[in-house]
C-alpha positions as protocol buffer text, in pm:
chain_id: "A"
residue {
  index: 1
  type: UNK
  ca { x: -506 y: 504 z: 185 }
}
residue {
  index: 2
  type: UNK
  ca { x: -551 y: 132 z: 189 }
}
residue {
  index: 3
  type: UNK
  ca { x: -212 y: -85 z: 235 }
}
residue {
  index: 4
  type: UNK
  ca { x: -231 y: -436 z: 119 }
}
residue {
  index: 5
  type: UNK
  ca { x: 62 y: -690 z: 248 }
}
residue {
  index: 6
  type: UNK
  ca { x: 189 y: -1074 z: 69 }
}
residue {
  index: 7
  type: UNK
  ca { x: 110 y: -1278 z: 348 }
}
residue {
  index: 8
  type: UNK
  ca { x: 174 y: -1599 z: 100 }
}
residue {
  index: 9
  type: UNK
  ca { x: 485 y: -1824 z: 188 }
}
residue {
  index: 10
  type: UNK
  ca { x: 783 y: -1671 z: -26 }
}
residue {
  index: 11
  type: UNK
  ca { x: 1146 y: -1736 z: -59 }
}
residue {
  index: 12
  type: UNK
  ca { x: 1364 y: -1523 z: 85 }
}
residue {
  index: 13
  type: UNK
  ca { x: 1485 y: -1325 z: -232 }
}
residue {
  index: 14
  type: UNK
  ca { x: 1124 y: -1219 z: -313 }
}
residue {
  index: 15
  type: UNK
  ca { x: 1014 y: -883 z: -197 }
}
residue {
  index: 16
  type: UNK
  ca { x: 751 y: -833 z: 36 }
}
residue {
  index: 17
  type: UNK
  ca { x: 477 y: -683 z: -162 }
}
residue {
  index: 18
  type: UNK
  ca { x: 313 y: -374 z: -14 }
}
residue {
  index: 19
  type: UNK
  ca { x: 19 y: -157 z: -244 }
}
residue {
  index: 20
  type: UNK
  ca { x: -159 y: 136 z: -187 }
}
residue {
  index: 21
  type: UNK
  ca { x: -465 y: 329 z: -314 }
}
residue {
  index: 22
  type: UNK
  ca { x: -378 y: 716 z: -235 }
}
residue {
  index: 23
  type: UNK
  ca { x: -564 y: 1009 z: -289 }
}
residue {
  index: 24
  type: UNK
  ca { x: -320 y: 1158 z: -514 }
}
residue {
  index: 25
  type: UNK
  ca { x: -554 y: 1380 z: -698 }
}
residue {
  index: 26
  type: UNK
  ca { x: -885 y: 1519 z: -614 }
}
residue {
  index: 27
  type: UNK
  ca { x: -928 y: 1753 z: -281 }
}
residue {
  index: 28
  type: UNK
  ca { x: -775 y: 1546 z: -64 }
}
residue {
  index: 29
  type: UNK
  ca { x: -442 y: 1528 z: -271 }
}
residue {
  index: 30
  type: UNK
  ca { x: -236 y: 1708 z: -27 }
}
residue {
  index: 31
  type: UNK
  ca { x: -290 y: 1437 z: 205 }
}
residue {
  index: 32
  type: UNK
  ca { x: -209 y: 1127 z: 17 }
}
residue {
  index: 33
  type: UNK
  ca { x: 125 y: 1304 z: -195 }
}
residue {
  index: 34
  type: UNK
  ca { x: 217 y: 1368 z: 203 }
}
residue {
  index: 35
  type: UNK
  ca { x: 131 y: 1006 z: 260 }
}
residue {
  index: 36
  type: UNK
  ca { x: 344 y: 912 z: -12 }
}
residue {
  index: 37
  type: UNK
  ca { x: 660 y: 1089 z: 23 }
}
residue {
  index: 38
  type: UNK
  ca { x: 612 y: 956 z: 389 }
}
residue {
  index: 39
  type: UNK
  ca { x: 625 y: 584 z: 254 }
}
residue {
  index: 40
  type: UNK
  ca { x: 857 y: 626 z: 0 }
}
residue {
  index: 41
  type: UNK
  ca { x: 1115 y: 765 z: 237 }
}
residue {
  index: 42
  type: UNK
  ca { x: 1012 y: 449 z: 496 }
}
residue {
  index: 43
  type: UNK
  ca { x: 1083 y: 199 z: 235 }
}
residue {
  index: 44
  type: UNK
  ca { x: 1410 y: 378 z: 86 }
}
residue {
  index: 45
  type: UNK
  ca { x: 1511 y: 324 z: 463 }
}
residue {
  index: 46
  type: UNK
  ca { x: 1411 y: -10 z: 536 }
}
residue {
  index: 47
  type: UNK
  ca { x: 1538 y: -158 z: 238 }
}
residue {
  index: 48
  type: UNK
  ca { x: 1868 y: 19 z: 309 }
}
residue {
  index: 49
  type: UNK
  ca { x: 1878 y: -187 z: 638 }
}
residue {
  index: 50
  type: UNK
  ca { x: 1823 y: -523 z: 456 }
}
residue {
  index: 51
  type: UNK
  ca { x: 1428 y: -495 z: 443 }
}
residue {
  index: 52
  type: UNK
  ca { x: 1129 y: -671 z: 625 }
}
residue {
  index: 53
  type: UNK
  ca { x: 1216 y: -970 z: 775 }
}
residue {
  index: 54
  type: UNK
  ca { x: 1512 y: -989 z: 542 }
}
residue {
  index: 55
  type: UNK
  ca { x: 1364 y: -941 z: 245 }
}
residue {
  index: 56
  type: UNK
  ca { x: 1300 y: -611 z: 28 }
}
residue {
  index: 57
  type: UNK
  ca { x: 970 y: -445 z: 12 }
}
residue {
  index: 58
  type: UNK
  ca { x: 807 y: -345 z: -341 }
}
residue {
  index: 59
  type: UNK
  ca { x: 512 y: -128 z: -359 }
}
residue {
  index: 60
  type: UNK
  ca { x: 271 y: -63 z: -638 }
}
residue {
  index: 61
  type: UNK
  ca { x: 72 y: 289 z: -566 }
}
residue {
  index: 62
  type: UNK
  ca { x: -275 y: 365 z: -733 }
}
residue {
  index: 63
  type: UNK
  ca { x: -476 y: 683 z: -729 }
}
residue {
  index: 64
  type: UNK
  ca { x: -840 y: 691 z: -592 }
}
residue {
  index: 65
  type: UNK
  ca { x: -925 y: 1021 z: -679 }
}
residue {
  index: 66
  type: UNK
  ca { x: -1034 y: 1099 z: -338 }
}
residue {
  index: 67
  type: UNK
  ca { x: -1325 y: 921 z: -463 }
}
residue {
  index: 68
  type: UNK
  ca { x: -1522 y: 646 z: -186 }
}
residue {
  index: 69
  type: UNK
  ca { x: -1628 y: 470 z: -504 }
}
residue {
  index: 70
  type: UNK
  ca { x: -1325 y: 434 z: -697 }
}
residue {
  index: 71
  type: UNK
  ca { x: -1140 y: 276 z: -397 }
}
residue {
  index: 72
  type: UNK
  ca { x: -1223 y: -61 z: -451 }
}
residue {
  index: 73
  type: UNK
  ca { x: -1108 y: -91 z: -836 }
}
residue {
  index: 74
  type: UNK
  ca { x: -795 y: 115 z: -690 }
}
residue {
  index: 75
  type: UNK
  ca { x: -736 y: -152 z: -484 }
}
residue {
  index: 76
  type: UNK
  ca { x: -778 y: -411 z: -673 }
}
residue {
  index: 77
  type: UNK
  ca { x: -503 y: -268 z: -970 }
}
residue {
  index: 78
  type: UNK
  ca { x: -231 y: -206 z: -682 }
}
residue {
  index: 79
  type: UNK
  ca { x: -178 y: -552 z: -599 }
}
residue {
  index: 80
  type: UNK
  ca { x: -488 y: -794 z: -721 }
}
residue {
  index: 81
  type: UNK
  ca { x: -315 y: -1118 z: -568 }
}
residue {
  index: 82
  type: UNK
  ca { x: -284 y: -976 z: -209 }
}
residue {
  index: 83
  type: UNK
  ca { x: -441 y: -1023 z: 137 }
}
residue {
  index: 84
  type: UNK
  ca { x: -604 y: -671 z: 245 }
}
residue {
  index: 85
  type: UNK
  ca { x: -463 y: -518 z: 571 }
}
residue {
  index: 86
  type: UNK
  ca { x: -621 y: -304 z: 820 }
}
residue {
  index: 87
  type: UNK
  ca { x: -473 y: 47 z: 717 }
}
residue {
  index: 88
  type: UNK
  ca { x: -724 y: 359 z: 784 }
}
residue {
  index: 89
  type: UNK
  ca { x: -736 y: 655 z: 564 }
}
residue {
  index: 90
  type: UNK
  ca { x: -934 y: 918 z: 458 }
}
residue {
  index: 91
  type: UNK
  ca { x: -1124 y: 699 z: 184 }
}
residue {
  index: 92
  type: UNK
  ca { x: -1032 y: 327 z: 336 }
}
residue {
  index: 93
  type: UNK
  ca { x: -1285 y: 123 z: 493 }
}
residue {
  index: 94
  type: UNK
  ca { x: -1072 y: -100 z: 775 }
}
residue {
  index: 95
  type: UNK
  ca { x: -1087 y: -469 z: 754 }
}
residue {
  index: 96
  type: UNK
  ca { x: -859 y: -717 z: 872 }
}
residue {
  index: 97
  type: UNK
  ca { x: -624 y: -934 z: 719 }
}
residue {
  index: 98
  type: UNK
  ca { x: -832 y: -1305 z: 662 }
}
residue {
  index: 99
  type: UNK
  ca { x: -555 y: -1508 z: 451 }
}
């Protein structure tokens, strides 16, 4: 799992942008459909309490096969426009946010 984050100034009705790349198929699919109900019930809940920092959160989820070498292009199609975050998973190298 890789989580990506809109660090860019916004205005206040824009959502806060947050993409994934799961392992939603492959043998590690158990783990990232578990990941994903997990999110999907965080961000059902935060947005029902007026979101992050006010404003709602969007997500755009992409499967990397449980496939190292399809993470990157994974990535890339959940949110191309976005700063990478530091969020380790199975397949996810770490790195740290350098907007």
């Amino acid at each position: 799992m890789f989580a990506l984050c809109s660090i860019a100034a916004a205005q206040a009705a824009e959502p806060i942008k947050i993409g994934f790349s799961m392992e939603l198929t492959g043998p590690f699919a158990v783990i990232g459909k578990t990941g994903l109900l997990a999110f999907k019930i965080w961000e059902e809940e935060i947005n029902a309490k007026g979101g992050l920092l006010g404003r709602r959160s969007s997500s755009s989820i992409t499967n990397d096969q449980s496939n190292p070498a399809t993470v990157p292009g994974s990535v890339r199609r959940a949110a191309p426009p976005l700063c990478p975050i530091s969020a380790p998973g199975r397949n996810s190298p770490r790195r740290e946010c350098r907007c």
